[in-house]
DRENPA-401859 format. One line per field, with one value per atom (N, C-alpha, C): x, y, z; residue in one letter. Coordinates in steps of 0.02 Angstrom, whole numbers. Example, Ala and Ser with C-alpha at 12.3 -4.5 7.8 and 13.67 -1.06 7.14 Angstrom:
BEGIN
xx = 660	615	660	642	684	645
yy = -284	-225	-165	-112	-53	2
zz = 390	390	390	354	357	394
r = a	a	a	s	s	s
//
This chain:
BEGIN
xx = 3969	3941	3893	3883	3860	3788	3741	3665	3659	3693	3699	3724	3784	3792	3742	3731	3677	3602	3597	3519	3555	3604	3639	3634	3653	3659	3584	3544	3478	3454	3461	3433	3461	3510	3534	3533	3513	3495	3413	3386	3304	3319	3372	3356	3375	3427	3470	3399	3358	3296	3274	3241	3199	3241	3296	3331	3325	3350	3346	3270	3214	3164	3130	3141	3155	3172	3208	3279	3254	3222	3183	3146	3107	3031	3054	3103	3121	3161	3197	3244	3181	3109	3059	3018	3030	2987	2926	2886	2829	2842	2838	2796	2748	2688	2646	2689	2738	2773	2805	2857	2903	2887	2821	2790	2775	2738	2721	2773	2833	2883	2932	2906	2935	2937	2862	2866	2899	2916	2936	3040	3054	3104	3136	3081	3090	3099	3038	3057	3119	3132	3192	3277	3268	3311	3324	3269	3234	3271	3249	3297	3348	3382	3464	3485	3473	3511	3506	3438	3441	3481	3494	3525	3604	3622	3689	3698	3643	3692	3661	3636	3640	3705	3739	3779	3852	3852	3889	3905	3845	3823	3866	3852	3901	3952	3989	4032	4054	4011	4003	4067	4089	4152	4166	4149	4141	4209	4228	4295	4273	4322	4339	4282	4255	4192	4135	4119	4077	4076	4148	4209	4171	4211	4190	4136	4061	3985	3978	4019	3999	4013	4064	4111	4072	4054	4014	3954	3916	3861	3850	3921	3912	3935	3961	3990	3898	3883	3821	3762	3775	3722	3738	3825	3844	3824	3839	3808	3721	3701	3616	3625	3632	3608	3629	3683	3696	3678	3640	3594	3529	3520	3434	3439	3500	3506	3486	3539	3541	3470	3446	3383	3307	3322	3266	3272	3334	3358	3339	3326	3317	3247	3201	3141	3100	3130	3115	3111	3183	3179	3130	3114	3061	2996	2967	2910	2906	2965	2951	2945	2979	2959	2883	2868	2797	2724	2759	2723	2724	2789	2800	2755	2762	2734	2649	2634	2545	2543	2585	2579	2574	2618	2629	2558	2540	2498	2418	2416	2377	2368	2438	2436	2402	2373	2351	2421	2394	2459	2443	2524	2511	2465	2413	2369	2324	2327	2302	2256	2191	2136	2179	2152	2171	2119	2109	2065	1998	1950	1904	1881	1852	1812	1794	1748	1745	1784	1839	1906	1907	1877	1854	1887	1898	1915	1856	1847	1808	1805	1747	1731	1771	1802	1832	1789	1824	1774	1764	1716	1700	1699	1725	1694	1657	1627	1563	1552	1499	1479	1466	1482	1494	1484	1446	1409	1459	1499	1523	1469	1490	1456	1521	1523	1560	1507	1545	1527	1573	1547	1601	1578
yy = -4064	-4127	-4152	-4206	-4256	-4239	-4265	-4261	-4344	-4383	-4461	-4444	-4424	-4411	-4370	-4301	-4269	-4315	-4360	-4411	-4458	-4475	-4533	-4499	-4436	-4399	-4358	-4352	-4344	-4402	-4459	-4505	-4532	-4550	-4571	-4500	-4449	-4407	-4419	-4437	-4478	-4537	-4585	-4629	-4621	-4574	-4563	-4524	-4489	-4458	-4501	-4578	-4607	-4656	-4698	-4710	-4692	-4606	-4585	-4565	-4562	-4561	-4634	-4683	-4747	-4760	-4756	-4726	-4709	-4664	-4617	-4625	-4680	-4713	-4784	-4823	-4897	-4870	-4814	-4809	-4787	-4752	-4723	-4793	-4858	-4929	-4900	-4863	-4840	-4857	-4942	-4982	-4965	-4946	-4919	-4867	-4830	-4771	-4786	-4840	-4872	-4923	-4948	-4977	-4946	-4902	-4850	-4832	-4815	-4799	-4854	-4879	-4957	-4960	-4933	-4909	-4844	-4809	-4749	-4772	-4805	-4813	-4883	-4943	-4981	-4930	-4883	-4846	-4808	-4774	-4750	-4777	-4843	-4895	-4902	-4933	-4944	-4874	-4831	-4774	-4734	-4762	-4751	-4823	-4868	-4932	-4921	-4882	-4865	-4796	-4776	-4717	-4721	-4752	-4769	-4840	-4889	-4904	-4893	-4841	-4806	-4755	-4720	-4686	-4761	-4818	-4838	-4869	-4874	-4902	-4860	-4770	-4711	-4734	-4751	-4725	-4663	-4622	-4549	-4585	-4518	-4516	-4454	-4446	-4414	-4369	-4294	-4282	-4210	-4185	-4124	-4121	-4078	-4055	-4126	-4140	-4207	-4262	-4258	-4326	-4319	-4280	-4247	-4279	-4257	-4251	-4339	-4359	-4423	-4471	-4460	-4482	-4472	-4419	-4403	-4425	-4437	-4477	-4545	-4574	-4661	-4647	-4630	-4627	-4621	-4580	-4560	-4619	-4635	-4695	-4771	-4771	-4824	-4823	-4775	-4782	-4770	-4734	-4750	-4814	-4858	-4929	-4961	-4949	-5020	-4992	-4913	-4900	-4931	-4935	-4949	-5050	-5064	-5135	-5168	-5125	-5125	-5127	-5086	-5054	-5100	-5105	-5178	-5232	-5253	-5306	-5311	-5259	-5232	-5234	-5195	-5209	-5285	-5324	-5396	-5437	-5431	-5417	-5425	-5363	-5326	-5366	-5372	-5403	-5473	-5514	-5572	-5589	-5534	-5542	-5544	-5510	-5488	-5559	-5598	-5644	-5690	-5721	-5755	-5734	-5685	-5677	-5691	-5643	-5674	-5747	-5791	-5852	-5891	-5866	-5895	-5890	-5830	-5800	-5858	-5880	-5894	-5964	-6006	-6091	-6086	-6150	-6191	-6221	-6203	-6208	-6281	-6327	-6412	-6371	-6428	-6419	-6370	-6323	-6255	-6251	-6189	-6184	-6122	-6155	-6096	-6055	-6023	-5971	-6020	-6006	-6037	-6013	-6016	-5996	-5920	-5903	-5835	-5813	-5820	-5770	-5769	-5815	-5825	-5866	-5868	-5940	-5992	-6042	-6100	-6110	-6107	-6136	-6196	-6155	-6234	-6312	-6352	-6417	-6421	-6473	-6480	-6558	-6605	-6672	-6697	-6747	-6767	-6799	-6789	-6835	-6893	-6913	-6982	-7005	-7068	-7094	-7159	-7169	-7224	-7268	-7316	-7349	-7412	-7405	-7477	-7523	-7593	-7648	-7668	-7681	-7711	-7769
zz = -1873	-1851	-1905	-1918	-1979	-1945	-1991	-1972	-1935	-1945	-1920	-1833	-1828	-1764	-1727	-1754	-1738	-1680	-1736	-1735	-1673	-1665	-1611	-1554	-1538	-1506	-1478	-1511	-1489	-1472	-1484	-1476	-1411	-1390	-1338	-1268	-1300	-1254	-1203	-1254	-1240	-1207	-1216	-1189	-1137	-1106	-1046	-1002	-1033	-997	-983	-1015	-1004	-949	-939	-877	-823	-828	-770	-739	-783	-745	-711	-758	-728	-667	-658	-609	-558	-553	-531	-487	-501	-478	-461	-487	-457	-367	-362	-315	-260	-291	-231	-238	-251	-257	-283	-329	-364	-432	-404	-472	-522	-492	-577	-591	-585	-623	-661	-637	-675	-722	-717	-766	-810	-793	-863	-890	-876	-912	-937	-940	-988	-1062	-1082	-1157	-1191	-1148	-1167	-1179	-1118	-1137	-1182	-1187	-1228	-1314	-1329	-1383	-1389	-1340	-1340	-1355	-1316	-1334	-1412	-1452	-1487	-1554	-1532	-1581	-1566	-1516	-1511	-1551	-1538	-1567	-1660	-1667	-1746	-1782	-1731	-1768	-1734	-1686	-1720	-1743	-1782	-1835	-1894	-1902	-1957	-1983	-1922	-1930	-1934	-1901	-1920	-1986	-2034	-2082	-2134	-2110	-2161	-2137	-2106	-2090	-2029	-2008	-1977	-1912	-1912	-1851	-1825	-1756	-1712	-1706	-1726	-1727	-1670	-1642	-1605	-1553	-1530	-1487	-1474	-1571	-1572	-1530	-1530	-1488	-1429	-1377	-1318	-1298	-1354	-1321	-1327	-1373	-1386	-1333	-1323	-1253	-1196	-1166	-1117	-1114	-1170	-1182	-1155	-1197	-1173	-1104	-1056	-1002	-945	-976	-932	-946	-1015	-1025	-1006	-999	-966	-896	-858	-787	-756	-796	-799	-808	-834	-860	-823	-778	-725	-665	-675	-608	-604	-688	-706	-674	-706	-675	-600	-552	-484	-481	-498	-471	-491	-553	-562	-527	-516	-475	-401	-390	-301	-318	-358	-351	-375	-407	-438	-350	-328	-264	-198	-199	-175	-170	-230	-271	-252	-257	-225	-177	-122	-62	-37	-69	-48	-82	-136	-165	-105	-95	-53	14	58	99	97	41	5	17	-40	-44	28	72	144	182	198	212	201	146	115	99	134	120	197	188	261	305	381	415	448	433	475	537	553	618	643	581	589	542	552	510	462	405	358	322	287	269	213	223	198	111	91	10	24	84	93	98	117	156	238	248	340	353	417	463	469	457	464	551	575	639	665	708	743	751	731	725	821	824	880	901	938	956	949	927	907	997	998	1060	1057	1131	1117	1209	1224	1262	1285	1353	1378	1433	1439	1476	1496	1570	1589	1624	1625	1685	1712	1773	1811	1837
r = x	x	x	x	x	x	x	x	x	x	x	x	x	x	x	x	x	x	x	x	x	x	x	x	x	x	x	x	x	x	x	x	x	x	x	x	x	x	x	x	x	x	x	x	x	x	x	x	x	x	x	x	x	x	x	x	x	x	x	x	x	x	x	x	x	x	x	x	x	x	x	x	x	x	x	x	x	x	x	x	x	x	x	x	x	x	x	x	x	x	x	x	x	x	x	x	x	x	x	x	x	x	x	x	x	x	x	x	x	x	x	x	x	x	x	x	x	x	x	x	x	x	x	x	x	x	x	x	x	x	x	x	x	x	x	x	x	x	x	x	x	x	x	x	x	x	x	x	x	x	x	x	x	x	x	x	x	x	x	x	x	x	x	x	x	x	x	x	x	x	x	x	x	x	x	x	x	x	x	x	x	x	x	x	x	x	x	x	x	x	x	x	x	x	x	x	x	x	x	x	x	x	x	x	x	x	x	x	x	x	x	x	x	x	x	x	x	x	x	x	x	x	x	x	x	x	x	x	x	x	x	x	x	x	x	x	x	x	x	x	x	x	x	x	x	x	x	x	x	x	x	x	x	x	x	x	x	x	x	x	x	x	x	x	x	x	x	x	x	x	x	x	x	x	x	x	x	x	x	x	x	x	x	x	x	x	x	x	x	x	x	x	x	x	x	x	x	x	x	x	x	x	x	x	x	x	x	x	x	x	x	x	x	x	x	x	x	x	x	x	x	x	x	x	x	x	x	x	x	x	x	x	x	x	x	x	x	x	x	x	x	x	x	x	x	x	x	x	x	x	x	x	x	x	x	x	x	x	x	x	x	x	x	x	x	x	x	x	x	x	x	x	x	x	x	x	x	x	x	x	x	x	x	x	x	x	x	x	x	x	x	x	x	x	x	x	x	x	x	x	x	x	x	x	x	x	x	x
//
């Protein structure tokens, strides 16, 4: 095996770690986790995309056993990635639901008191008084 494949092959091994821990934490909805792991697998991305096209740059071609791992590689990194998809998608999702609800939560309702500067309800207004007098 070439030192190019070698490097493709470590490399897309990292990124398949960093997916599946992704992965991991979008499917348990634990946002700060999956946030934090944003940089780890943006880098990872980041040096699989460089080291195979560096190896495509040689030339390097994956023959006997190599084949195999190579094959099995994209197969596992093809389906991490349209898990990692689903799964952002479901939590993007998620997230807006919950804005929306804030946002709702938080407009003034037709005819209704809505939340004041403190975070209080404003005292119901009251009638001003007011003095009739008839003649007859």
């Amino acid at each position: 095996m070439t030192m190019m494949l070698e490097a493709v092959l470590a490399a897309g091994q990292r990124l398949a770690e960093a997916l599946r821990a992704e992965n991991e934490a979008l499917a348990a909805l634990d946002m700060p986790r999956a946030a934090g792991l944003a940089d780890t697998k943006i880098k990872a991305t980041d040096a699989f995309a460089a080291a195979h096209a560096a190896a495509a740059r040689t030339g390097a071609r994956a023959e006997g056993p190599t084949r195999q791992a190579v094959a099995e590689l994209a197969e596992r990194l093809q389906a991490l990635g349209a898990e990692n998809r689903r799964l952002l998608e479901r939590a993007i999702a998620v997230q807006s639901r919950v804005i929306e609800t804030i946002a709702g939560a938080a407009m003034p309702r037709p005819g209704g008191a809505g939340y004041g500067a403190s975070g209080r309800r404003p005292a119901p207004r009251q009638a001003q008084a007011m003095a009739l007098t008839t003649r007859a």
